[in-house]
C-alpha positions as CSV (number, residue, x, y, z in Angstrom):
1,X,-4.8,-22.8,11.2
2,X,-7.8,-22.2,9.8
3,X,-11.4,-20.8,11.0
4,X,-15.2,-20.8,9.8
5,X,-16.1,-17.1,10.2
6,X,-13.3,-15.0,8.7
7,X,-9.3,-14.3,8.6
8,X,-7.4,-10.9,8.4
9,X,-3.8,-10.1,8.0
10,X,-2.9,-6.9,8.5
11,X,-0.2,-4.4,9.5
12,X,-1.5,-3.4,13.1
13,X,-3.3,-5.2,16.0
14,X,-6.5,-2.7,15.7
15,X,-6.8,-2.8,12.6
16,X,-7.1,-6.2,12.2
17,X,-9.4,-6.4,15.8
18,X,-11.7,-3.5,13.6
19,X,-12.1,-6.0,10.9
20,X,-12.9,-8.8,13.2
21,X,-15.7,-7.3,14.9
22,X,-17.5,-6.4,11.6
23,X,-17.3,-10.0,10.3
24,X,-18.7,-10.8,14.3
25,X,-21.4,-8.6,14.0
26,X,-22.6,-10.1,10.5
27,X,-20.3,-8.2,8.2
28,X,-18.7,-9.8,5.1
29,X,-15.0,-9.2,4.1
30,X,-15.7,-6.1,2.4
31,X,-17.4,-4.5,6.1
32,X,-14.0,-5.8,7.2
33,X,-11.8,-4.4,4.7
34,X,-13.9,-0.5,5.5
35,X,-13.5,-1.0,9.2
36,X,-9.9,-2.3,8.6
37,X,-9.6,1.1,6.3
38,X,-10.9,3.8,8.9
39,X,-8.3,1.7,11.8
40,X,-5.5,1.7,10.3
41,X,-6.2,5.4,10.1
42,X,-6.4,5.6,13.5
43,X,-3.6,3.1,14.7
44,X,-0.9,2.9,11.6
45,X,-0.9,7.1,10.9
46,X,1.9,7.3,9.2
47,X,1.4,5.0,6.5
48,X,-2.4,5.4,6.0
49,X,-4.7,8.3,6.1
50,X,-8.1,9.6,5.1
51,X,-6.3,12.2,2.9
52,X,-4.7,9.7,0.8
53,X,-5.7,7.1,-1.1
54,X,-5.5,3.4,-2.4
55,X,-6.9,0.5,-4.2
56,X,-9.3,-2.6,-3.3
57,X,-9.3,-5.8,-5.0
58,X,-12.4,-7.4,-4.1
59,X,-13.6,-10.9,-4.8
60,X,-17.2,-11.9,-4.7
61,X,-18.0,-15.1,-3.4
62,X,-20.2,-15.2,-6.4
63,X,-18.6,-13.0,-9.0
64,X,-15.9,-11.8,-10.4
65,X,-12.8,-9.6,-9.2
66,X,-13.2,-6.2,-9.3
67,X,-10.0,-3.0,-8.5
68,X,-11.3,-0.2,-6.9
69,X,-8.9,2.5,-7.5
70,X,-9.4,5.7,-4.9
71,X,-5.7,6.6,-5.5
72,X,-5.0,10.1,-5.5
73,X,-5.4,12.5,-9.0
74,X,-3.1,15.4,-10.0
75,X,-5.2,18.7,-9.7
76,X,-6.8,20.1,-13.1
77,X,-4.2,24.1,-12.7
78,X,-1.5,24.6,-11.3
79,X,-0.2,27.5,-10.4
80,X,2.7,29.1,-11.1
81,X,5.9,27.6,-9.6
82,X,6.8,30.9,-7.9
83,X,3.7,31.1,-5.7
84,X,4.1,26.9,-4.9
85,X,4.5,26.1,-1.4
86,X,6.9,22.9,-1.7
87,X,10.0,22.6,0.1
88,X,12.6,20.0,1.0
89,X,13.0,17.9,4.2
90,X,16.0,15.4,5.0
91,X,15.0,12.2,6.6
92,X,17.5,10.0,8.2
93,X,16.8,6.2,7.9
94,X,19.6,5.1,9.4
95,X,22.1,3.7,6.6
96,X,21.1,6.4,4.1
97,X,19.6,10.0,4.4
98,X,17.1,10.9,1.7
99,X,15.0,14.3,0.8
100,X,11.8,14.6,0.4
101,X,9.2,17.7,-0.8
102,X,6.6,18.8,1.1
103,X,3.9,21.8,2.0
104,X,0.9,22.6,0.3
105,X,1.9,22.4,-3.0
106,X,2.6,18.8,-2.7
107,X,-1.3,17.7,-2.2
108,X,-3.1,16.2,-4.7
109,X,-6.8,15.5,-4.6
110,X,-7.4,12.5,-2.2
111,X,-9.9,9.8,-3.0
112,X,-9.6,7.4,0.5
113,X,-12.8,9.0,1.6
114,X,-14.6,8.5,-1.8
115,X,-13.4,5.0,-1.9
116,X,-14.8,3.9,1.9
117,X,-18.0,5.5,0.9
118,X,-18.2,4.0,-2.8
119,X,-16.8,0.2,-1.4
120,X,-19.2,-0.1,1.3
121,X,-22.4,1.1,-1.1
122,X,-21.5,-1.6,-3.5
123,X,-20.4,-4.4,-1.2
124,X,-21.3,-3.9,2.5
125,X,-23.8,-5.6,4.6
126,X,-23.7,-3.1,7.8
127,X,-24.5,0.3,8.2
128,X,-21.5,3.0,8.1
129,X,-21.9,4.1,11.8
130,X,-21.4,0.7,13.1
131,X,-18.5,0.1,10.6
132,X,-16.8,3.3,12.3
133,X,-17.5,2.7,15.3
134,X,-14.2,0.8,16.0
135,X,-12.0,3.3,14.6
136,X,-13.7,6.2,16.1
137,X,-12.8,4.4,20.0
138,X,-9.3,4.3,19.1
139,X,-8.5,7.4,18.7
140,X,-11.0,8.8,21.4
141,X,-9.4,6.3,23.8
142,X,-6.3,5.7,22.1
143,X,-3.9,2.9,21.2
144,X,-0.4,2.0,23.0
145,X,2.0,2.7,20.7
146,X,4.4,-0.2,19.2
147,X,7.7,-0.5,18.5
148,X,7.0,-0.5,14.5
149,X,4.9,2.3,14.5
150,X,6.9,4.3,17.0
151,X,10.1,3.7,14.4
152,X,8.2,4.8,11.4
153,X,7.1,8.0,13.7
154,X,10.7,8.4,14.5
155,X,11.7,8.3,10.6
156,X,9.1,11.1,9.3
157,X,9.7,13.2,12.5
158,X,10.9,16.2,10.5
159,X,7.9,16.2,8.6
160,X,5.4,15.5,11.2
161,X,7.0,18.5,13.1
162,X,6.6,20.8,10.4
163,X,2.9,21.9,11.9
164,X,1.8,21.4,15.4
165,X,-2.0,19.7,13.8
166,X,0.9,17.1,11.9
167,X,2.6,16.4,15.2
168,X,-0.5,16.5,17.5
169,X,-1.1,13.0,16.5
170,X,2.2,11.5,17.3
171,X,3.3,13.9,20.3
172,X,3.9,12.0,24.0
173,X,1.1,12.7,26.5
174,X,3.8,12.8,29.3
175,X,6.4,14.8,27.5
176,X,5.2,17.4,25.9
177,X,7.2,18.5,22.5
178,X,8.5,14.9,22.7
179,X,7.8,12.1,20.1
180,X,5.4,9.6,22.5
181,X,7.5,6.8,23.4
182,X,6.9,2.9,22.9
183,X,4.0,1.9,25.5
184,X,2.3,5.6,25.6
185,X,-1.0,6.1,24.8
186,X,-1.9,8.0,21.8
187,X,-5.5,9.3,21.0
188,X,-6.5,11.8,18.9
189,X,-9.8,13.0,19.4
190,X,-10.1,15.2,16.7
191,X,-9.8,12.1,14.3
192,X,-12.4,10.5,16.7
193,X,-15.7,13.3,15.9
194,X,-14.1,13.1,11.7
195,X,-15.1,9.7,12.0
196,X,-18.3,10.2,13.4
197,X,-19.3,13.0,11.2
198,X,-18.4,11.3,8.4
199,X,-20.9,8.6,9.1
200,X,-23.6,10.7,9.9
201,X,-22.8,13.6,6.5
202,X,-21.4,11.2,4.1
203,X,-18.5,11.8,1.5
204,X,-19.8,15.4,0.9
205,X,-18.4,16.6,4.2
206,X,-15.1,16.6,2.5
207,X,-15.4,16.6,-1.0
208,X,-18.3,19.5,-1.6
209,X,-19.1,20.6,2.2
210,X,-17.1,22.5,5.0
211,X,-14.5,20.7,5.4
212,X,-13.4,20.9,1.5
213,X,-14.2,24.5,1.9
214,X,-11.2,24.8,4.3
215,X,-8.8,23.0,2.4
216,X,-9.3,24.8,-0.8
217,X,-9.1,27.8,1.4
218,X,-6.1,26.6,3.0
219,X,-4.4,26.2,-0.7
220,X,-5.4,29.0,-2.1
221,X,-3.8,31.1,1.2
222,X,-0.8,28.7,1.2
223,X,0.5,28.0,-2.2
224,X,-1.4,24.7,-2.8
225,X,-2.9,24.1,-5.9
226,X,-6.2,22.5,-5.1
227,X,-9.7,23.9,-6.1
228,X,-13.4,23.2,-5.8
229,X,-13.7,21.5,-9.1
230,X,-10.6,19.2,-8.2
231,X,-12.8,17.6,-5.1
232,X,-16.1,17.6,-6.3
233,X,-14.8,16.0,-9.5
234,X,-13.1,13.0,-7.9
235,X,-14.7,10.1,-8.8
236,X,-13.7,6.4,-7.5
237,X,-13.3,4.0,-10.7
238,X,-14.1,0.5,-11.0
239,X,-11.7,-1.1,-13.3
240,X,-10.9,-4.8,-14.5
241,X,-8.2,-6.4,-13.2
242,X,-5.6,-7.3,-15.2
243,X,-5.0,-10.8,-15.2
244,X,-2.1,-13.5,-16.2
245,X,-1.2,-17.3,-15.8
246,X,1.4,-18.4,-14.0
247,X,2.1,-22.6,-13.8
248,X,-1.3,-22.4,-14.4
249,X,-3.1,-20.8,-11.9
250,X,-4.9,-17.5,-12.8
251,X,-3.3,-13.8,-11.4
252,X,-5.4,-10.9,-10.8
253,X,-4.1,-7.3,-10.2
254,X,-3.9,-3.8,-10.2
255,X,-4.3,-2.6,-13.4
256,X,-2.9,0.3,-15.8
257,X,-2.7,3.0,-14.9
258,X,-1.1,1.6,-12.1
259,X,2.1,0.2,-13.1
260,X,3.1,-2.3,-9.7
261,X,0.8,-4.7,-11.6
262,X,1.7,-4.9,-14.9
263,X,5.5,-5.2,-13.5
264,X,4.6,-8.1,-11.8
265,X,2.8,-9.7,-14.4
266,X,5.6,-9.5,-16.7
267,X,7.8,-10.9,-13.9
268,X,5.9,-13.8,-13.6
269,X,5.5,-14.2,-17.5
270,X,9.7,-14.5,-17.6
271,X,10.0,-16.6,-14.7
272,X,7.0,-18.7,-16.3
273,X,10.0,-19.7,-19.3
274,X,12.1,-20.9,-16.6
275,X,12.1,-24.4,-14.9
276,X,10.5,-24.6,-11.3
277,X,12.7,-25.3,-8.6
278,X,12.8,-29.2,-7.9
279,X,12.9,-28.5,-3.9
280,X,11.7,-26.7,-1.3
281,X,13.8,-24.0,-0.7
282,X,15.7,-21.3,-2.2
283,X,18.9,-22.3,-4.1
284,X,21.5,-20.2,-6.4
285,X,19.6,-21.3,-9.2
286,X,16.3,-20.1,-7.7
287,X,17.7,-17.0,-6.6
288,X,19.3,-16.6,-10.2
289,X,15.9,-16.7,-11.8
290,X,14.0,-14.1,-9.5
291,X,17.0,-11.7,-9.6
292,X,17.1,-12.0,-13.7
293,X,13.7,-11.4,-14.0
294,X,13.9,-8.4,-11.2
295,X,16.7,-6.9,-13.4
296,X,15.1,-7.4,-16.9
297,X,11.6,-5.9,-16.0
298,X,13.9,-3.0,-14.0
299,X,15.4,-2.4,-17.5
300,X,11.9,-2.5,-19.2
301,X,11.3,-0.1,-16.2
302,X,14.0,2.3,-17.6
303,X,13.2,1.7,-21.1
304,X,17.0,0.8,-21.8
305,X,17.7,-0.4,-24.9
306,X,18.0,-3.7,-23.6
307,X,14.7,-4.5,-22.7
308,X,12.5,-6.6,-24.5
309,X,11.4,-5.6,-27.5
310,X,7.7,-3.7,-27.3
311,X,6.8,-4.7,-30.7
312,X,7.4,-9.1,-29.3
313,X,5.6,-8.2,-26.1
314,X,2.2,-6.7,-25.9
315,X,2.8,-6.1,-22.3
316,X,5.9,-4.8,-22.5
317,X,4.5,-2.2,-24.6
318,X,1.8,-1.7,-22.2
319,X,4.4,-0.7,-19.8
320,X,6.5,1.1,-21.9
321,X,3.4,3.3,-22.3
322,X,2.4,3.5,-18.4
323,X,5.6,5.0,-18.0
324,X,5.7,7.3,-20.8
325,X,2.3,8.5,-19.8
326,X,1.8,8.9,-16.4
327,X,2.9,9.9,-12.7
328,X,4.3,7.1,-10.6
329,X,4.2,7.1,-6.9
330,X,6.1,4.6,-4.6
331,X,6.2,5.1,-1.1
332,X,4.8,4.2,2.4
333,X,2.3,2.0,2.5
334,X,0.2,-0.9,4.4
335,X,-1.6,-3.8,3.4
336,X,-5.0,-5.6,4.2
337,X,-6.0,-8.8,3.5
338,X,-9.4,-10.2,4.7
339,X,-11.4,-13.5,4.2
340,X,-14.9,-14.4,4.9
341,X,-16.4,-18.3,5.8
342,X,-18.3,-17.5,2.3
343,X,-15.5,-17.1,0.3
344,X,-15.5,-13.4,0.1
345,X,-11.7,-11.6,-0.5
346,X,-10.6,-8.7,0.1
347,X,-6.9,-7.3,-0.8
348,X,-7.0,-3.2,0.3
349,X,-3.5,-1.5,0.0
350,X,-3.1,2.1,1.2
351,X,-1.3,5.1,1.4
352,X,-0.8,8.9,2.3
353,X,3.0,9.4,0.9
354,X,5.1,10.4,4.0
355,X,2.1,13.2,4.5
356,X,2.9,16.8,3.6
357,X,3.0,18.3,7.1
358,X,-0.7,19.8,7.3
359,X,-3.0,18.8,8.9
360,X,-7.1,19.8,8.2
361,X,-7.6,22.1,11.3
362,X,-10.1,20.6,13.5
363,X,-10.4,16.9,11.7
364,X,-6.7,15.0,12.5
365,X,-6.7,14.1,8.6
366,X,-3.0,14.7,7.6
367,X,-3.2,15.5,3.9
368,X,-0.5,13.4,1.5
369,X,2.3,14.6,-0.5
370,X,1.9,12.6,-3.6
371,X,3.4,15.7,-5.6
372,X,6.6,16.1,-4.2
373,X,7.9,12.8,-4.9
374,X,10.3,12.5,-7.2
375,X,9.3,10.0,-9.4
376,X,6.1,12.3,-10.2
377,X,8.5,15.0,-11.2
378,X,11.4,13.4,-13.1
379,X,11.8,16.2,-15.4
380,X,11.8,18.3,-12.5
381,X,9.1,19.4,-10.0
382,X,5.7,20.8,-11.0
383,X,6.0,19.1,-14.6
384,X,3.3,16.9,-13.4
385,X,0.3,16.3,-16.3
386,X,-2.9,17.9,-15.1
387,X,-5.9,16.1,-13.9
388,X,-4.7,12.6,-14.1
389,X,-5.8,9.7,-12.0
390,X,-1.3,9.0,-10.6
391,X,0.2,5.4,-11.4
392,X,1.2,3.7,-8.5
393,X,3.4,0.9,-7.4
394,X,0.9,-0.8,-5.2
395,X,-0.3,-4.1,-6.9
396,X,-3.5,-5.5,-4.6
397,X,-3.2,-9.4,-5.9
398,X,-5.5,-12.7,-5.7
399,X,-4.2,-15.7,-6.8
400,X,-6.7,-18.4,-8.1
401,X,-5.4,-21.8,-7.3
402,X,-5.5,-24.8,-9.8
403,X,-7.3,-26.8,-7.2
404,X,-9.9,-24.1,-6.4
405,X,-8.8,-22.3,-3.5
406,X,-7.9,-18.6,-3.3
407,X,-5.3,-16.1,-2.2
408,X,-5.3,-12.1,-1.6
409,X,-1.8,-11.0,-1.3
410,X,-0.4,-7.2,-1.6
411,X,2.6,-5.2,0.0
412,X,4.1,-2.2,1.2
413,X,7.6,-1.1,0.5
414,X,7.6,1.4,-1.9
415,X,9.8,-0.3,-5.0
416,X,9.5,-3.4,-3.3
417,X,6.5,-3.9,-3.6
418,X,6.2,-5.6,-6.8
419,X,9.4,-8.1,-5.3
420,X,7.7,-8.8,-2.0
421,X,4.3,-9.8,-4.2
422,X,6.3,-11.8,-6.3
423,X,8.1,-14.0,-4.3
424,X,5.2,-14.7,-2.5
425,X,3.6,-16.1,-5.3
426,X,6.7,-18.1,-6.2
427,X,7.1,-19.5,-2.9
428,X,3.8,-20.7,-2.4
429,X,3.4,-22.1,-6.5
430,X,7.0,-22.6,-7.0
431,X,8.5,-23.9,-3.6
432,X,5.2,-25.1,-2.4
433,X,5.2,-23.0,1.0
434,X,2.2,-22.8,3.3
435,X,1.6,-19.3,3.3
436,X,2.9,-18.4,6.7
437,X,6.0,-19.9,5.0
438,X,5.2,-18.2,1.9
439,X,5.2,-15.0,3.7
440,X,8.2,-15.4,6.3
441,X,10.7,-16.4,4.0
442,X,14.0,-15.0,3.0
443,X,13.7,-12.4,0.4
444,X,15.3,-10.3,-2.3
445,X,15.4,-7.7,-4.1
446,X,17.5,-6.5,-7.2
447,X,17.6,-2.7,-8.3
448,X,19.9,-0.2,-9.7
449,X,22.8,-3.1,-10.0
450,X,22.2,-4.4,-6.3
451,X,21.4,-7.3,-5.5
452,X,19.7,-7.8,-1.8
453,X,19.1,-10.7,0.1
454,X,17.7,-11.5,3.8
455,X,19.9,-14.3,5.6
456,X,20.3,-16.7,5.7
457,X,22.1,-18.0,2.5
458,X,24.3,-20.2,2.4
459,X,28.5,-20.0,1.2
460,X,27.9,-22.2,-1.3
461,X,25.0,-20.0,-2.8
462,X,26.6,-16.7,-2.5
463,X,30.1,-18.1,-4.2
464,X,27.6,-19.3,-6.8
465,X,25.5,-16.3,-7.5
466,X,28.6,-13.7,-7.3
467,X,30.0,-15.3,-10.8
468,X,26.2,-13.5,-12.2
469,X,26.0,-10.7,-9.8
470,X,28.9,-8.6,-8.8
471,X,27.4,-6.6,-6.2
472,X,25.5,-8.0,-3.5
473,X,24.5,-7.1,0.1
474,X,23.9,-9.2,2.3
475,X,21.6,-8.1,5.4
476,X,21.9,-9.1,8.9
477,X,18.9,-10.0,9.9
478,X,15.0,-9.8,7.8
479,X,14.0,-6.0,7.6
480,X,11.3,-3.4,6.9
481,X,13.2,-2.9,3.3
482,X,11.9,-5.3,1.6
483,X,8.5,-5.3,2.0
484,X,5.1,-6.0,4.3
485,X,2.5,-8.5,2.3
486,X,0.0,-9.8,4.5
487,X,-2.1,-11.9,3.3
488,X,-4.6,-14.6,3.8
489,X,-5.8,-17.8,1.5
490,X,-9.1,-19.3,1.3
491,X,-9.2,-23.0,0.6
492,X,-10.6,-25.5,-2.2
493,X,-12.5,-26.9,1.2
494,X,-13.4,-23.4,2.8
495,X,-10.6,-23.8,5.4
496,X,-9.1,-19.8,6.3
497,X,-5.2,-19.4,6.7
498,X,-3.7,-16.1,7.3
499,X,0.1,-14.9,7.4
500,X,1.5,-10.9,9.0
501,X,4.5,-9.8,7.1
502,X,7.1,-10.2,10.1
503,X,9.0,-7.3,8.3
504,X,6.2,-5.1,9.1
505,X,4.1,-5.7,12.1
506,X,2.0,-8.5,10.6
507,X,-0.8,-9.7,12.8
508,X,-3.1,-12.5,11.9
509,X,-7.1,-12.8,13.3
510,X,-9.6,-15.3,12.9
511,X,-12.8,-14.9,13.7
């Protein structure tokens, strides 16, 4: 299907419908992508958050791509471990419990407020106010709450109920003390007027006026570790994407120090040595080459010994050094893909950790907890480096097709992420997919010796691929696990396709 105006592919109805009704009112896909952004705020709180951060990709119709990194930064002192406020919470996901840190000592300097401001002076047609204005309705008038979201509510519920400002935004209307149930009506007013204020005040509001004030005060009183200089230093930087061939068409990514898309790169660059597939769907043989290249850039990950050699691989060096240098962060995330009719793309990917349980009083902005996660602190927590822009996982993508046409892809799912991105770039260059295809289709996913796959697959394929892989699962049905990459393409003849992640609440709009 395709559309003259615009296409969006995102994780939640409103944020998509916020997108839509920038492009409407004369917007281009970057008005989209900020509306999109201060939405998904609103109606996917969990995973995104103005206290967070993230990364835009965003293509020109006339230029170049250009990343946008707003992630979060690792303060410039800590304080003494003693006097940290970060403590452990157990969340059950079902199959698997897993702990995670939290409190005041797990926030690092946030940079999705700096990045809306800094995107929308740069790229934006249409004045802040009316870009909010969306966003700001949903939480004054609220949004039904879905099955996804209520799920992802129900799987952080220890740490939203850590402080009553964390739960507020998530508690039922009807049962008070009570998660809200699917079909309730959330709104969150307070999040509403932050909106609005922020359009009127700007990016100063938080980073160098009152409400920056509180949360260095906040720290300070509660064994955080963030100061004055730590906001008004944030800066958003503009980086160049790092880009690859694959079968001939062009990749752009996320760049170091991120380290999602230099992964994927070098995926791509191993499964570029390999034969195509000669059909269009996924075989043992297909399967064999996305898991072998999965495991080999998880070694190169790991820095085993039998990786490829750094000194035969420039970007396997490049890597080597990402991860010998920086803080990595991996978890919860969502994905935003927009289009415009004049060629305009937009990949935005997002996240606030699993937030750290505080809330800033009187705004509804849940702060992340980007230092308690492990993979920051391998050596053990608060061995973080000092003032340092984090690495992340997320990998914001465009794909420029041999034939002209274009494709913004990205993904949630923590380690997945790279996977999910990768596959559907295979699919649709490989396998020859539409996107919607492209998207849908059965994945997997290979890490710490397993190897995952989403059904179906057939006898013959698993008897196959068990002489390479000893351990495999096989899941029931698709799931969440492996990933949410909306994304959208923009034709060699100006024709607009989009594709929602089924894994994760994908919605498609056209405008």
């Amino acid at each position: 299907m395709s559309s003259k105006s615009g296409v969006i592919a995102a994780g939640h109805e409103k944020t998509a419908e916020a997108a839509s009704l920038a492009i409407e009112a004369g917007g281009n896909a970057f008005d989209g992508a900020v509306a999109a952004l201060c939405a998904a705020c609103v109606a996917e709180p969990v995973l995104a958050s103005l206290g967070g951060g993230g990364f835009l990709l965003a293509k020109p119709a006339s230029g170049m791509p250009l990343l946008y990194d707003f992630f979060t930064q690792t303060p410039r002192r800590k304080r003494p471990a003693r006097e940290t406020d970060l403590y452990p919470v157990q969340v059950d996901f079902g199959d698997a419990t897993q702990e995670f840190h939290i409190g005041m000592g797990a926030v690092a300097t946030p940079g999705v407020i700096a990045g809306l401001f800094a995107v929308h002076a740069d790229l934006c047609r249409l004045p802040m106010r009316e870009l909010i204005v969306p966003a700001s309705s949903y939480a004054r008038f609220g949004i039904l709450l879905n099955q996804f979201q209520h799920r992802i509510a129900t799987i952080v519920e220890p740490i939203l109920r850590t402080s009553e400002g964390s739960f507020a935004g998530h508690a039922s209307p009807s049962s008070p003390g009570l998660l809200a149930a699917v079909g309730e009506r959330l709104s969150q007013p307070d999040l509403s007027e932050s909106l609005e204020a922020l359009a009127d005040e700007g990016p100063g509001l938080f980073y160098r006026g009152e409400w920056g004030a509180r949360l260095i005060r906040d720290c300070a009183q509660g064994g955080g570790h963030l100061s004055a200089d730590d906001l008004d230093g944030y800066r958003v930087i503009k980086r160049e994407p790092l880009t690859g061939l694959y079968r001939g068409h062009r990749i752009f990514t996320n760049p170091s120090p991120a380290l999602g898309g230099p992964l994927l790169l070098f995926a791509l660059k191993l499964l570029a040595e390999t034969d195509p597939p000669s059909c269009s769907h996924r075989g043992d043989a297909h399967i064999h080459a996305l898991a072998t290249a999965m495991r080999l850039t998880q070694r190169l990950r790991r820095e085993s010994e039998e990786a490829v050699d750094p000194e035969q691989d420039p970007l396997a060096a490049e890597l080597k050094e990402i991860m010998r240098r920086d803080a990595i962060f991996r978890r919860g995330t969502t994905q935003i893909s927009i289009a415009d009719g004049q060629g305009n793309l937009a990949s935005l990917t997002l996240s606030n950790g699993e937030g750290t349980g505080y809330a800033l009083p009187g705004t509804g902005i849940v702060l992340n907890n980007m230092l308690g996660e492990e993979d920051i602190n391998p050596h053990g927590f608060h061995n973080w480096p000092p003032d340092r822009r984090i690495s992340s996982m997320m990998a914001p993508t465009l794909l420029a097709a041999q034939d002209g046409g274009w494709v913004a892809t990205g993904s949630s799912g923590s380690n997945r992420i790279r996977s999910a991105i990768l596959q559907v770039l295979c699919n649709l260059v490989d396998l020859r997919l539409p996107l919607e295809a492209a998207v849908a289709a059965p994945r997997i996913h290979y890490e710490g010796g397993l190897l995952n796959l989403e059904p179906p697959v057939a006898a013959s394929t698993l008897e196959a691929l068990a002489e390479h892989w000893p351990r495999i699962k096989l899941w029931n049905d698709t799931n969440v696990f492996f990933g949410g990459a909306h994304s959208i393409s923009f034709g060699a003849d100006g024709g607009l396709a989009g594709a929602g992640d089924p894994r994760r609440g994908g919605v498609v709009l056209h405008v």
